[in-house]
SEBA-612206 format. One record per residue (C-alpha): x, y, z; residue number from 1. Coordinates in steps of 0.25 Angstrom, whole numbers, always signed. Each point is the difference from the previous one (the first is absolute). Example, Ala and Ser with C-alpha at 12.3 -4.5 7.8 and 13.67 -1.06 7.14 Angstrom:
<atoms>
+49|-18|+31|1
+6|+14|-2|2
</atoms>
This chain:
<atoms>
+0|+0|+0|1
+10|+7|-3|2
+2|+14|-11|3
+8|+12|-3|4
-5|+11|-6|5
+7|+11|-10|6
-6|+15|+0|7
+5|+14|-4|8
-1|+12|+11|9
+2|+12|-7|10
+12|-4|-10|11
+5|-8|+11|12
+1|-13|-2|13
+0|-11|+13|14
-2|-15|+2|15
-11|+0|+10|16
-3|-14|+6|17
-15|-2|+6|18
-7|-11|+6|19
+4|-8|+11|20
-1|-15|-1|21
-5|-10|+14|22
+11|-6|+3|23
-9|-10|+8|24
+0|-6|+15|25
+14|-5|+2|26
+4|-13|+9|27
+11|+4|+9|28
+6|-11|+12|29
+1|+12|+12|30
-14|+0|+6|31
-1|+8|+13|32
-14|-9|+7|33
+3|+8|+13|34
-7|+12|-4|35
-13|-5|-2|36
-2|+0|+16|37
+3|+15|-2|38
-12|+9|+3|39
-1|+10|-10|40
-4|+14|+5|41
-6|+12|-7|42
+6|+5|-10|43
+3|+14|+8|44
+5|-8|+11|45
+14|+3|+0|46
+11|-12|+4|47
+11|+9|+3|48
+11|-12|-3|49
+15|+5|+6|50
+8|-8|-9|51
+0|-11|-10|52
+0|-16|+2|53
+9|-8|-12|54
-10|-7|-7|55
-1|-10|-13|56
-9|+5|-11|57
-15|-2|+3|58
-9|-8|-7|59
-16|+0|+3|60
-13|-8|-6|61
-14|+1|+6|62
+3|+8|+13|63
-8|+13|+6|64
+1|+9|+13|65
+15|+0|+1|66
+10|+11|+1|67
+14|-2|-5|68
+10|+11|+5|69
+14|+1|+6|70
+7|-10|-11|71
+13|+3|-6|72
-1|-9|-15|73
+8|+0|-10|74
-7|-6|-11|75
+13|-6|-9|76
-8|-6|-12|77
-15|+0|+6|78
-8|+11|+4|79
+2|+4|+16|80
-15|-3|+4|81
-11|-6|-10|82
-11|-2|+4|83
-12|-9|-7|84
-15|-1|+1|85
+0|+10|+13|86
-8|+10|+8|87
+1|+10|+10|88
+14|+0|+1|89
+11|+10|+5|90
+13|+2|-6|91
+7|+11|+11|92
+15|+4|+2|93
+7|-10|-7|94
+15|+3|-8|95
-3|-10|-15|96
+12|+1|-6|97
+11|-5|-13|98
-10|-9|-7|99
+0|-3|-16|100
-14|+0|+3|101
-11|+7|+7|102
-1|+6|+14|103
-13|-3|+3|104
-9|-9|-9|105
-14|-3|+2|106
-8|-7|-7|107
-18|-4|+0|108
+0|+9|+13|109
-6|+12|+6|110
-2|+8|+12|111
+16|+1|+0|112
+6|+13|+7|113
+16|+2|-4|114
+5|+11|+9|115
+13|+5|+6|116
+10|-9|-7|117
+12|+3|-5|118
+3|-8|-14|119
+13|+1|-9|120
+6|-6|-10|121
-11|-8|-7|122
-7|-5|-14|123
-12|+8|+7|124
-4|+7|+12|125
-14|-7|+2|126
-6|-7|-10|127
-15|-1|+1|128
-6|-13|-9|129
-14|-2|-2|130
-6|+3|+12|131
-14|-8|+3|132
-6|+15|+8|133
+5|+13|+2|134
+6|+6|+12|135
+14|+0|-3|136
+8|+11|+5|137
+16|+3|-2|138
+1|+13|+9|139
+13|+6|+7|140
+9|-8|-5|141
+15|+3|-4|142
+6|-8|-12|143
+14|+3|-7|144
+5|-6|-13|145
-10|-7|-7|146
+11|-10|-9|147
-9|-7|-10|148
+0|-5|-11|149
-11|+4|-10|150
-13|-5|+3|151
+5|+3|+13|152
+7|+13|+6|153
-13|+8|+9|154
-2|+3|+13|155
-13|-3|+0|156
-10|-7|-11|157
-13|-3|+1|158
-4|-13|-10|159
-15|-1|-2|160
-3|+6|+13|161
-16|+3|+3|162
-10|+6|+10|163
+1|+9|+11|164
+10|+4|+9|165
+13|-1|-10|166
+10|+10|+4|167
+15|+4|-3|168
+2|+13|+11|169
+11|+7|+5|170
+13|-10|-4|171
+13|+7|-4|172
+7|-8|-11|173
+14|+3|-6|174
+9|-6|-11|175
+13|+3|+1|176
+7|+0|-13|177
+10|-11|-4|178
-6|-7|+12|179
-14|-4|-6|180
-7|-1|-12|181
-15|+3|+1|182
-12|+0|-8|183
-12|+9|+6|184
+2|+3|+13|185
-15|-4|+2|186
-9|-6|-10|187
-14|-4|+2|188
-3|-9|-11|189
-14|-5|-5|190
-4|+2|+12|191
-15|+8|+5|192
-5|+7|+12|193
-13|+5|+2|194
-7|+12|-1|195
-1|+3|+14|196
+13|-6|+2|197
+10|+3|-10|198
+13|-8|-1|199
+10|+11|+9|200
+14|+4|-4|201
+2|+11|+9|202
+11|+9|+7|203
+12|-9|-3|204
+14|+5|-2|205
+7|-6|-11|206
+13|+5|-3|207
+11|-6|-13|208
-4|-10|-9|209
+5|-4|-15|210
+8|-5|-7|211
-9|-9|-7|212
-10|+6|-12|213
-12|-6|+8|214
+4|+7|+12|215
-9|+11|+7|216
-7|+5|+11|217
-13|-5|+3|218
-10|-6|-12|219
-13|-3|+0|220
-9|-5|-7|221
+9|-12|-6|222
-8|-6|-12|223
-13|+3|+7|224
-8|+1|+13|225
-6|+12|+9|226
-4|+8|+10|227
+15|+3|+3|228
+6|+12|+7|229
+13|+6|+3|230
+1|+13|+7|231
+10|+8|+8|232
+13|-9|-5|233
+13|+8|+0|234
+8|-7|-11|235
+17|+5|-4|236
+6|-6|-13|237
-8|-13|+0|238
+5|-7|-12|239
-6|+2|-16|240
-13|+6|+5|241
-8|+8|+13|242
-12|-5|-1|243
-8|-10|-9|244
-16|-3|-5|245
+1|-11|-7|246
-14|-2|-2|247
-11|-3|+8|248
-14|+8|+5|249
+0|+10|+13|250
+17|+0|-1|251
+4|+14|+8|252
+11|+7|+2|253
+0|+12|+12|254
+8|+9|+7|255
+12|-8|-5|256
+17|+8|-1|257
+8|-8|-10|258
+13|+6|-3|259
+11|-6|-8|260
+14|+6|-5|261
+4|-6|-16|262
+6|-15|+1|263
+1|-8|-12|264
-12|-9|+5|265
-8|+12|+2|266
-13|+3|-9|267
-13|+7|+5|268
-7|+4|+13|269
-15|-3|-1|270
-3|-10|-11|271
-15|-5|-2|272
-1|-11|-11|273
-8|-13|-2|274
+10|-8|-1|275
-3|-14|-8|276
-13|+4|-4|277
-5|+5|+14|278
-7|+11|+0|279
+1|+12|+8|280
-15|+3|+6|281
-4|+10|+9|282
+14|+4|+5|283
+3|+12|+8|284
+14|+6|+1|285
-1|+14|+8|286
+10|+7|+13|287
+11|-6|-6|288
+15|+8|+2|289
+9|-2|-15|290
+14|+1|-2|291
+4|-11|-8|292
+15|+0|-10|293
+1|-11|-10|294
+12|-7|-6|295
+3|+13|-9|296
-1|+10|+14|297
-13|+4|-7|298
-11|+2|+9|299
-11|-12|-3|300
-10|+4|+12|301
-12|-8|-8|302
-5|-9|-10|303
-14|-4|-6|304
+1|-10|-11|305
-9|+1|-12|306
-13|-6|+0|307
-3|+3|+16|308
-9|+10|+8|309
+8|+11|+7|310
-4|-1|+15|311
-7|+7|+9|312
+7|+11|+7|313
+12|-1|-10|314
+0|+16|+0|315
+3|-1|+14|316
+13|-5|+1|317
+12|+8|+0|318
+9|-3|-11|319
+14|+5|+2|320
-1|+1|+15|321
+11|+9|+7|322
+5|-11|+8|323
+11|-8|+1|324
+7|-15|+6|325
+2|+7|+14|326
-17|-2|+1|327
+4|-14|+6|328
+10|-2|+10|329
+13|-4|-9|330
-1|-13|+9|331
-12|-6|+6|332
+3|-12|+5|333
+2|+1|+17|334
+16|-4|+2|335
-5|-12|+10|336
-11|-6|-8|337
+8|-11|-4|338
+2|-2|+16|339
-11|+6|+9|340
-12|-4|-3|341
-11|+12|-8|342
-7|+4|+13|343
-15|+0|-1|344
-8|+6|+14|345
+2|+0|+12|346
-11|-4|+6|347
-7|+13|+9|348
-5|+13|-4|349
+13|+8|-2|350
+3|+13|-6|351
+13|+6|-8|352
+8|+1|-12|353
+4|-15|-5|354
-12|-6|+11|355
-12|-9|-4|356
-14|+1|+8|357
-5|-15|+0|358
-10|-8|+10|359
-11|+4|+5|360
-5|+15|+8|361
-10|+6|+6|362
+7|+15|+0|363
-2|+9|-12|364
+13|+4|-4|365
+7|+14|-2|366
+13|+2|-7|367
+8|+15|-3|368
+11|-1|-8|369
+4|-13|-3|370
+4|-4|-12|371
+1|-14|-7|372
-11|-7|+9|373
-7|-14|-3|374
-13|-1|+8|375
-8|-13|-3|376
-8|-10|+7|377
-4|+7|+12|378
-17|+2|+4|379
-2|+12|+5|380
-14|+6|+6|381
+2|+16|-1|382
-12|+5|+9|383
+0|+15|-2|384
+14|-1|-5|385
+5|-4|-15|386
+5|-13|+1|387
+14|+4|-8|388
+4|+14|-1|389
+12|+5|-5|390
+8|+13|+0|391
+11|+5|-8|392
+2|-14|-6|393
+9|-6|-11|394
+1|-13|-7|395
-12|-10|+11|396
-5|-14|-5|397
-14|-1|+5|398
-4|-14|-2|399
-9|-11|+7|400
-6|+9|+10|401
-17|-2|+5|402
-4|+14|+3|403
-12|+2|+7|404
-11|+6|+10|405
+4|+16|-1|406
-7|+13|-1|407
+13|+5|-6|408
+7|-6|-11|409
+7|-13|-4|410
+12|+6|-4|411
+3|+14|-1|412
+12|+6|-7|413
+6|+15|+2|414
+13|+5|-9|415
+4|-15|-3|416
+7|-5|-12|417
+2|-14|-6|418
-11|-9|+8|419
-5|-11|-7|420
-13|-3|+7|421
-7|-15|-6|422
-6|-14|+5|423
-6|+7|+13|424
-13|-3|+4|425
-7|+15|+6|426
-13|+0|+7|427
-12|+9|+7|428
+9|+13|+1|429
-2|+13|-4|430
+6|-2|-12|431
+12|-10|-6|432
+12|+7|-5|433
+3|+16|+3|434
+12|+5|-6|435
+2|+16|+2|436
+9|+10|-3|437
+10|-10|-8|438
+7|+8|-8|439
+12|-10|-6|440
-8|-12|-8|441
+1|-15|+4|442
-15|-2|+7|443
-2|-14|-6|444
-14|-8|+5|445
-2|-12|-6|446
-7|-14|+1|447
-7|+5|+14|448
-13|-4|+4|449
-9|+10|+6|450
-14|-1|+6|451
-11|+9|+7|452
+6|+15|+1|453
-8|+8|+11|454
+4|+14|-3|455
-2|+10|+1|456
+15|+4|+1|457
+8|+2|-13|458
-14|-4|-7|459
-2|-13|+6|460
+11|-5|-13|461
+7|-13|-1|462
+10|+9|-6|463
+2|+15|+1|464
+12|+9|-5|465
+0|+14|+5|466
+13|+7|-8|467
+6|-11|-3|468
+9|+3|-11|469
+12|-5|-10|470
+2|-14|-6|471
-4|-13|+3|472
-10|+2|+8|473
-10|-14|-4|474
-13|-5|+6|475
-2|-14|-8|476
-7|-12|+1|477
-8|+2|+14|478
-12|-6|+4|479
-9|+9|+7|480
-13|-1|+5|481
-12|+6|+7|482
-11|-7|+8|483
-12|+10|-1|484
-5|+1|+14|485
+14|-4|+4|486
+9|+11|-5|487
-2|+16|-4|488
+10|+3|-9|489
-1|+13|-10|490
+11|-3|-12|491
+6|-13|+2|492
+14|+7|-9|493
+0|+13|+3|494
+14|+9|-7|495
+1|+13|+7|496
+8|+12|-7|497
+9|-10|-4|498
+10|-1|-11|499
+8|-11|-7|500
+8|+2|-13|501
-1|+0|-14|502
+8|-11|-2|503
-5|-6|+14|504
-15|+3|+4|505
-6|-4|+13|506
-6|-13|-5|507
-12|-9|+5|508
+0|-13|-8|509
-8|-13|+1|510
-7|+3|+14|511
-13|-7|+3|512
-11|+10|+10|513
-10|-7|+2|514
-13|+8|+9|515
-1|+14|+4|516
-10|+11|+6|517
-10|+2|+7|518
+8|+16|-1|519
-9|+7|-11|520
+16|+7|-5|521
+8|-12|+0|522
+5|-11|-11|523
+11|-9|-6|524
+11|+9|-5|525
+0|+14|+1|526
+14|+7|-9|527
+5|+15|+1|528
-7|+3|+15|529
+5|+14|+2|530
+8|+0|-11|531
+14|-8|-4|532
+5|-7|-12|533
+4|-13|-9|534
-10|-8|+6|535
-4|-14|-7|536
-11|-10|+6|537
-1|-12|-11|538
-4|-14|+0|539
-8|+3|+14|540
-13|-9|+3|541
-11|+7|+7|542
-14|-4|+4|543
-11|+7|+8|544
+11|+9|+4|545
-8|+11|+7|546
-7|+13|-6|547
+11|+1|-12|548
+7|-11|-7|549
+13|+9|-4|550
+2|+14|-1|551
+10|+11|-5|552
-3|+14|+8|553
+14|+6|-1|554
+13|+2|-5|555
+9|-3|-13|556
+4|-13|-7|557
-11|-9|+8|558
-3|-13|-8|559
-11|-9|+2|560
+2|-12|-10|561
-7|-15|-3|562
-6|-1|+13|563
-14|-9|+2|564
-9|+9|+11|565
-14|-6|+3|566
-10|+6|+12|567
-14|-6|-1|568
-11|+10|+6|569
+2|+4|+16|570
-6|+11|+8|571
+13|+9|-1|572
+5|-4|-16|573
+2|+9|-10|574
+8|+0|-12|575
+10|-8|-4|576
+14|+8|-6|577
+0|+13|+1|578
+9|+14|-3|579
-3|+11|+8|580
+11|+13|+3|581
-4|+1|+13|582
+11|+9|+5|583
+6|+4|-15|584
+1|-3|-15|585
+4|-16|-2|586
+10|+1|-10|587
+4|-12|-10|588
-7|-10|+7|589
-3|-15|-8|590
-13|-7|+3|591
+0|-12|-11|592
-1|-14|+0|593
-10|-3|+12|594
-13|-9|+2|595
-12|+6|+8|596
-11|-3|+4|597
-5|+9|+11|598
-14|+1|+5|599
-6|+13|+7|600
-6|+0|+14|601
-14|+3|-8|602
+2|-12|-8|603
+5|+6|-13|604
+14|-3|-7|605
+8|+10|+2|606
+16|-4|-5|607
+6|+13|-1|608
+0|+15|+1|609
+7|+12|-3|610
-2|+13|+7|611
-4|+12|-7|612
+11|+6|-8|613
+8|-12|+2|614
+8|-5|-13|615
-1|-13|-2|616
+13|-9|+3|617
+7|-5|-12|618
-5|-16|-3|619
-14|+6|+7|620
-5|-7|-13|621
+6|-13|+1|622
-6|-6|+14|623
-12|-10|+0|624
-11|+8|+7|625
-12|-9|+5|626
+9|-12|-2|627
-6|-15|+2|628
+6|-2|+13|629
-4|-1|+15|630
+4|-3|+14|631
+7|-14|-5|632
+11|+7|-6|633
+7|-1|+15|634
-4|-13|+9|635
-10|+3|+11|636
+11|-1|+11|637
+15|+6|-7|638
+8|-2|+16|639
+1|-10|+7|640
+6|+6|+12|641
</atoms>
């Protein structure tokens, strides 16, 4: 199963070697039986190993609910730990290492966390074969020197990987070179997420690649698949390419900074390309930070082959970014991974620069000033307090968390930069994610689930900004509901006189807002409040959202495209998209591409409305008003909390 292609990037010609082939489940003689009496804990559960037992390569058919950690392996010609028809299993603060194969190979499994390991000098970092589910997540690990040879040579590949829960985050990878020879440094490769839960490739530093003309930085996409994202990757001279769609439906690329100096492997930054007759549908490729020299010290930021859709958010990248190799560390491997063991948590509620908050807490936490701060796994009941609130903030990882019970907010934010908020689980508070005054860029909120906002603070939101300003600010793929009789929300995502880029708007993409109301003013989405600029909300789902489906009532540059908004007839509906300059002209605003159905508290449809004197957005035209939809465009029940 194996193939190379040929292509020509802009007069630059370059071998470019795709698909990966199964390598199959392997027999190896070392099987290490004690671990299956090893209870396995919570993923957020940190093992906090000291040191690293000598151990022979690992081999595993049929097992679950076992951790393995604390193993020093050198692999010699097997992979360091394979593991075969498994489930439930960790893979923690282990050193793999000097392997002609892979690191870690796993095969028919799923619900298999790979975290905190350090892995050098092998074929491939981890190899992920086939699964038989979803949930398999390679997160904060450090690999070094991926050797090869071709089809191998990744740090981490997704074969045919499916379902929910599928996640590459927050790893920092490097080639050295003349001590590797790599192909992409991650590659997912027919592989398919879901809609509410996209294949992630987020926040990982990957640093040197090359020499090989099939080397690159992160490709996705490979002769097929969907539902794929990568977002926030920092990437410095990865090899032939930066990053790759090679086909697929629902392929995005976000927020990413590729940089590469001339090499006589290097070619193109951002390639989109339906390779082997794949096609290219649906893609997205916005945010993105470009400087990218080919072969000839001509700068190659992009490339679009013949034939295939340019996509959206394409005018929002910056080509020719003014920046440089020093936007990753020139190493960023720690000195002692291949001797101290990656350190996860420590188990407590702990606060500080370099610190993790893990376990369980009844306290609501407050934090000035600290930077660099991972906060996962705790419960925390608020009261009249805000469960998290941070102050003067740089570079926190909230993760994991169950909010809950407060008349103020879930998490409140005030002049932070860099926090990546996702996978937390936010109920029966004022509202779910505040973040003020945040002048820098970097508010992330992803993957949450939220549930029943009580208002009326900040608008009883799941997600309010209030002068938030910069680039990559992103609210995506939340789920976020509204019991009436249970919650008294006004606008579920409320912008205040805030201000992304041209090249890097403020972006709400792929949330799910199901229920709102009963307040007479409130809805779904509300863009420009106040003012501000560069705002996009696309791809959002909304039903029986509250008084208003979507709204524009401010601002410049505000964009409203292909979202499906449905409200069936209650006492406080109204209309279903509107644009209305409430404090001021709106200027070059985009409503296209939509599907509503609204219905008026007096039992009339009622999908749009401009306000007297009120131009009407460019792509007005192109929406479906009064489409054939209704409340089963989002299941009755979106969180599960």
């Amino acid at each position: 199963m194996r193939r190379k292609c040929l292509f020509l990037l802009v007069a630059v010609l370059a071998t470019y070697s795709c698909s990966k082939n199964q390598i199959g489940p392997k027999s190896n003689p070392q099987t290490d039986s004690s671990l299956k009496s090893i209870t396995f804990p919570s993923i957020a559960q940190s093992l906090n190993a000291t040191y690293y037992t000598q151990s022979s390569v690992i081999n595993i058919d049929g097992a679950h609910n076992i951790t393995i950690s604390g193993k020093t392996i050198i692999g010699g010609s097997a992979p360091a730990i394979t593991l075969t028809n498994c489930h439930d299993i960790h893979i923690t603060q282990n050193s793999l290492s000097n392997s002609t194969n892979v690191g870690i190979y796993l095969y028919h499994c799923y619900n298999i966390t790979v975290d905190y390991n350090y892995i050098a000098n092998v074929s491939t970092g981890v190899y992920v074969d086939h699964p038989t589910g979803g949930g398999t997540v390679v997160n904060n690990n450090q690999m070094l020197n991926m050797v090869g040879p071709f089809p191998r040579g990744q740090f981490v590949q997704f074969n045919t990987v499916k379902g929910d829960g599928n996640q590459i985050k927050y790893n920092k990878l490097q080639n050295v070179l003349g001590k590797s020879f790599s192909q992409e440094a991650i590659n997912v490769y027919m592989s398919n997420g879901t809609a509410s839960s996209p294949i992630e490739v987020v926040g990982n530093w990957i640093r040197g690649g090359g020499p090989g003309g099939a080397s690159g930085g992160i490709q996705l996409g490979d002769t097929g698949g969907s539902y794929e994202v990568a977002s926030d990757n920092i990437i410095v001279d990865p090899g032939q390419m930066g990053l790759s769609i090679s086909g697929g439906d629902h392929i995005s690329f976000i927020n990413n900074t590729v940089y590469a100096k001339a090499q006589y492997f290097t070619n193109v930054g951002i390639v989109v390309w339906g390779q082997a007759g794949s096609s290219v549908t649906n893609s997205t490729v916005s945010g993105n930070k470009i400087n990218f020299k080919n072969s000839s010290n001509v700068e190659n930021d992009n490339w679009i082959a013949s034939g295939n859709p340019t996509p959206a958010g394409w005018g929002t990248n910056s080509w020719g970014a003014s920046i440089s190799s020093t936007i990753l560390p020139s190493n960023i491997i720690s000195a002692s991974a291949a001797t101290a063991p990656l350190q996860a948590a420590s188990t407590g509620s702990t606060s500080g620069s370099g610190t993790l908050t893990s376990g369980t807490a009844s306290a609501p936490i407050v934090m000035s000033g600290k930077n660099n701060i991972t906060i996962t796994s705790l419960t925390i009941t608020g009261g009249s307090s805000p469960c998290i609130k941070l102050t003067n903030c740089m570079n926190v990882y909230i993760t994991l968390c169950n909010l809950q019970n407060s008349t103020d907010v879930g998490i409140e934010l005030n002049n932070c930069a860099n926090v990546t908020i996702e996978k937390n689980n936010i109920s029966n508070v004022a509202a779910g994610i505040v973040a003020n005054n945040c002048p820098s860029g970097g508010i992330s909120i992803y993957t949450n689930q939220m549930q029943n906002m009580q208002g009326p603070a900040h608008s009883g939101a799941f997600v309010q900004f209030v002068n938030v300003n910069g680039g990559n600010n992103n609210i995506s793929y939340n789920k976020l509901q509204n019991v009436l009789g249970s919650s008294d929300s006004q606008n579920e995502i409320d912008l205040v006189n805030s201000n992304g880029t041209s090249t890097n708007p403020i972006t709400l993409d792929g949330n799910w807002i199901r229920g709102g109301g009963p307040n007479s003013s409130g809805g779904g989405i509300c863009l420009g409040e106040g003012g501000g600029s560069y705002q996009l909300a696309k791809n959002n789902i909304l039903a029986d959202p509250g008084q208003f489906g979507m709204a524009i009532i401010g601002g410049s540059h505000m964009s409203i495209t292909n979202n499906t908004v449905y409200g069936k007839r209650q006492s406080f509906t109204n209309v279903g998209v509107f644009v209305w300059g409430q404090n001021g002209a709106i200027t070059g605003s985009v409503v296209s591409g939509n599907k509503v159905n609204f219905t008026n508290s007096s039992n009339y449809e009622n999908h749009k409305w401009l306000a007297d004197g009120q131009p009407a957005p460019s792509g007005w035209d192109s929406n479906t008003w009064g489409a054939d939809i209704d409340e089963s465009v989002l299941p009755s029940s979106i969180v599960s909390l």
